[in-house]
N, C-alpha and C positions, 0 to 999 in steps of 0.2 A: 755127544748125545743130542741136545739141542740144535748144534746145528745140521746135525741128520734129519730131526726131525721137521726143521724150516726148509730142508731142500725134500722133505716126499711132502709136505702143503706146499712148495711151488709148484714141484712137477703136475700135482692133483689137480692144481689151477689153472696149471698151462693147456691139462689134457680137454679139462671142461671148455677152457676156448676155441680149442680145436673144434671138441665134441659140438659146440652148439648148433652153429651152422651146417656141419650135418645133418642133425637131426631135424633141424629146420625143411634142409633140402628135401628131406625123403619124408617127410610129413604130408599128409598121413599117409601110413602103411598097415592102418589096421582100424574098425570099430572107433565111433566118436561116442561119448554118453553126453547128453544132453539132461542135468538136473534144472526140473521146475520147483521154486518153493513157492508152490501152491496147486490145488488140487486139481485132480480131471476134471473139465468139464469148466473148467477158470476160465477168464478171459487171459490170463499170463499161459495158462493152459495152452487155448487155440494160438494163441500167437506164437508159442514155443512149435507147436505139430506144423504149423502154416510156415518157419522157416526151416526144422528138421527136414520136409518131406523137398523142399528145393534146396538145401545144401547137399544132400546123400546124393543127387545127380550130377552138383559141382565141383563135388572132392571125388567121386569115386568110390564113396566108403557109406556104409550104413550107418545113421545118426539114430541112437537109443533113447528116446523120452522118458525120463523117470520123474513122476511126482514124487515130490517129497516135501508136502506143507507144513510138517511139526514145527512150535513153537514161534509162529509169525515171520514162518518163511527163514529164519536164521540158522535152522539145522542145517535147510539145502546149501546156504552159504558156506556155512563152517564148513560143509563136506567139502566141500571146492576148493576151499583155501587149504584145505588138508590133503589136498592131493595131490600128485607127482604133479610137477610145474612143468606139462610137456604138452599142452594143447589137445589132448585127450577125453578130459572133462572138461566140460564147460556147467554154468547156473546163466538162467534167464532168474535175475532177482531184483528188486523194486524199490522203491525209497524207503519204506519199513525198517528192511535188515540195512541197509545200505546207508541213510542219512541221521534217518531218526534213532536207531537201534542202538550209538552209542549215549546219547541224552535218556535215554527211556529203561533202562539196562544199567542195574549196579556195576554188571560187569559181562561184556560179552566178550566170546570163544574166542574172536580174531578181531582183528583191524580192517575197515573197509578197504583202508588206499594202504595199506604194509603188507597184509597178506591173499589179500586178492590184486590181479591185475586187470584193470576196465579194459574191455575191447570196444565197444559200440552202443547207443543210445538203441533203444528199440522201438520204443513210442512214447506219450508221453500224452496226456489227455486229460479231460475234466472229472473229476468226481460231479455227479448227478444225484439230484437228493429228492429222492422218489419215497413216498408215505403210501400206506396201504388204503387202498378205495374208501372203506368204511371211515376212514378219517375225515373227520369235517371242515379239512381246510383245503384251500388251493392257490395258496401263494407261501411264500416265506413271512409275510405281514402276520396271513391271520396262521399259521401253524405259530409262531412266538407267540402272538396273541392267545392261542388256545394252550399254548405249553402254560403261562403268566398262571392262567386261570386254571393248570390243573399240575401243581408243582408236584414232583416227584412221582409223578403218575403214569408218564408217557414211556417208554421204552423206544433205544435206538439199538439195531441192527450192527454190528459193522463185520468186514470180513479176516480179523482177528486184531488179538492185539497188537499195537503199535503200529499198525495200517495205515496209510496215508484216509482209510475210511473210519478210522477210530477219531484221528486227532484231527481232519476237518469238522464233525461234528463236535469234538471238546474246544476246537476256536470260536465256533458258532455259539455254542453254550457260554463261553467264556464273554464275547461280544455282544450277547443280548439277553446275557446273565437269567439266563433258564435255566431249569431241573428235567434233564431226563435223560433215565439210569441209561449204563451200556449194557449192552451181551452182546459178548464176541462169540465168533463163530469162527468155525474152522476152515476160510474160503466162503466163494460168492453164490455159489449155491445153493446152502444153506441157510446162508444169514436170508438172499431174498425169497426163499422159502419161506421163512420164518414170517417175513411179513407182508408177504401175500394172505398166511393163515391167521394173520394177526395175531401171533405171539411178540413182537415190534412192530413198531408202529412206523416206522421209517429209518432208512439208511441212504447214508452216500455208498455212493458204487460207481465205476465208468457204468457206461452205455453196454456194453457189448452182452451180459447175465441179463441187463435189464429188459431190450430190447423188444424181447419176445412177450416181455409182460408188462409192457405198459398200454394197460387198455381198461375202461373205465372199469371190470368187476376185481380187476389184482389191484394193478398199483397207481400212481401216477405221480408223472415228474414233474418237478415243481419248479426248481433250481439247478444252473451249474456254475461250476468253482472258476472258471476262467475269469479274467479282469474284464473283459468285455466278451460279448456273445460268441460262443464257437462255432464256427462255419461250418460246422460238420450236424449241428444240433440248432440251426438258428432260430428256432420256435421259441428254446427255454429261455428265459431271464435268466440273467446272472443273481447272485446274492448283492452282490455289488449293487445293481438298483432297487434293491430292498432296503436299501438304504444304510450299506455296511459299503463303504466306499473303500478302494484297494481290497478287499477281500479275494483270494486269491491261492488257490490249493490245487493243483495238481498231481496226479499218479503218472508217474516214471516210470520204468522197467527198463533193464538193458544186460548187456552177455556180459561175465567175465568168469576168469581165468583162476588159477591160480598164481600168486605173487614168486617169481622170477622166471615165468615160461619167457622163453627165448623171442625176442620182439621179431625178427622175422615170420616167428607161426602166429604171433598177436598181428602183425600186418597182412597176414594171409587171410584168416580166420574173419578180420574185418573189412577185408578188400569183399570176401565173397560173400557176407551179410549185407553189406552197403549197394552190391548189384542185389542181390533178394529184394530188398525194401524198395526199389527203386523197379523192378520187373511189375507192369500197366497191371496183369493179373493179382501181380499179390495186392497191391496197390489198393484197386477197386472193390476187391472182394474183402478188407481191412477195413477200410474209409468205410464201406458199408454197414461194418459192426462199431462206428464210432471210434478205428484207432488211428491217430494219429501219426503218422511213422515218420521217424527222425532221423536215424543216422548219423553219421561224420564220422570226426576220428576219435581213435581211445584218451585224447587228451581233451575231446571235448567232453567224456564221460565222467572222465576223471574230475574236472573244473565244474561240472554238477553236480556232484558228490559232493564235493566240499562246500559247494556256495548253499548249496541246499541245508546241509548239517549245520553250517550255518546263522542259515536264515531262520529256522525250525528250532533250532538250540531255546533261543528267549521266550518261542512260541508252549513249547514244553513244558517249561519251568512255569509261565507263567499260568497254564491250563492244570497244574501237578498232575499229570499224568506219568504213568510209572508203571513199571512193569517188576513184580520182583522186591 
């Protein structure tokens, strides 16, 4: 009986080896879905439609957008890692669910690097720390100066929890030992609603939500998170010459998979993202919204992931930030 049963799991093994490169080969033959964990109208948003609408003409096949932001981007993850490992669904998902989500999380649905597979970096850029008009500051000096003088008073924006826009501001807070509460929000839309109408008084965000409203009656940017000045933004001062030296927070996003899609369709899938990112159009009209666009290979994503988790681990602990 046993060894019946070890010779139908060899055969099952042998067929899947067979099977794989098949399916590789004839990939795709049908409809891609493409999950966002974050909402219409995100900056994770356009950048998902901006490579959807140029991969449907390089595979052949209609690429499906579907937001899905609940719970700080980690449902759209779980969904993915939940799904058939055959390059069918993909998530455009971010350092949130990705780095920080196991630090911040008593316990989350899945494993970044055991049951998802990284395919490609997608951008990678500064948070921006933009305060509403009516605020009486314009540098990073005197906004801690005015926080000092009005503890617990002030409200920060970010665009939910465990966001690379939550926990730049709890490093900030943490490094020059201010008081001002959070509200998360559900994505970038809202939260820089929010403080536009001055219900918060400022958030980090990339550039791309911001863009359209930074003008003297909405918002204005004060700071960005890069170590030194981003070429893309090189007006703003960093935090770093605020006199927070190394400070240094970046927002990431990139594709994956689910954990054992067949590495040919993960080579496929990132051959033709890595021309996307790289075509002068998408390029220019990206760079223009402030993104950064990165690329390489799945093991470069992979090796992000982890150094970032990381890096952010002692940062977490030390901010007690916590989700749950």
């Amino acid at each position: 009986m046993l060894r019946h049963a070890f010779g139908r799991l060899a055969a099952l093994l042998v067929a899947l080896v067979i099977a794989a490169p098949c399916m590789a080969q004839n990939w795709p033959d049908r409809p891609l879905k493409f999950i966002v964990s974050a909402p219409a109208g995100s900056s994770l948003d356009v950048l998902a439609r901006t490579i959807a609408d140029k991969l449907k003409d390089r595979i052949g096949q209609p690429v499906v957008v579907d937001d899905r932001p609940a719970a700080g981007g980690t449902a759209a993850t779980d969904f993915v890692a939940k799904a058939p490992p055959d390059g069918y669904t993909m998530v455009i998902s971010f350092n949130g669910p990705l780095a920080f989500g196991p630090h911040l999380y008593s316990k989350l649905p899945y494993d970044p690097l055991k049951d998802l597979a990284p395919v490609i970096i997608t951008s990678s850029q500064p948070n921006v720390l933009a305060v509403t008009a009516t605020l009486p500051v314009k540098s990073v000096r005197e906004l801690i100066a005015y926080a000092k003088a009005n503890p617990g008073k002030l409200n920060y924006a970010s665009v939910g929890n465990g966001s690379s826009s939550q926990l730049t501001m709890e490093l900030l807070k943490a490094d020059a030992g201010i008081d001002i509460v959070h509200v998360p929000f559900n994505g970038s839309p809202p939260a820089v609603t929010a403080t536009i109408q001055g219900e918060t008084q400022m958030l980090f965000a990339v550039m791309q939500p911001l863009q359209a409203r930074i003008q003297p009656r909405q918002l204005r940017a004060i700071a960005v998170t890069t170590a030194q000045r981003f070429p893309l933004l090189p007006d703003i001062p960093t935090i770093a010459e605020a006199g927070y030296p190394g400070f240094e927070a970046l927002a990431w996003n990139g594709i994956l998979v689910a954990g054992g899609t067949p590495r040919p369709i993960i080579q496929r899938i990132n051959a033709e993202i890595n021309a996307i990112l790289k075509d002068p159009s998408v390029k220019s009209a990206l760079n223009a919204q402030g993104f950064d666009l990165i690329g390489g290979t799945p093991e470069d994503f992979a090796n992000l992931i982890r150094s970032e988790s990381e890096k952010w681990a002692p940062v977490i602990k030390k901010t007690g930030a916590k989700i749950d």
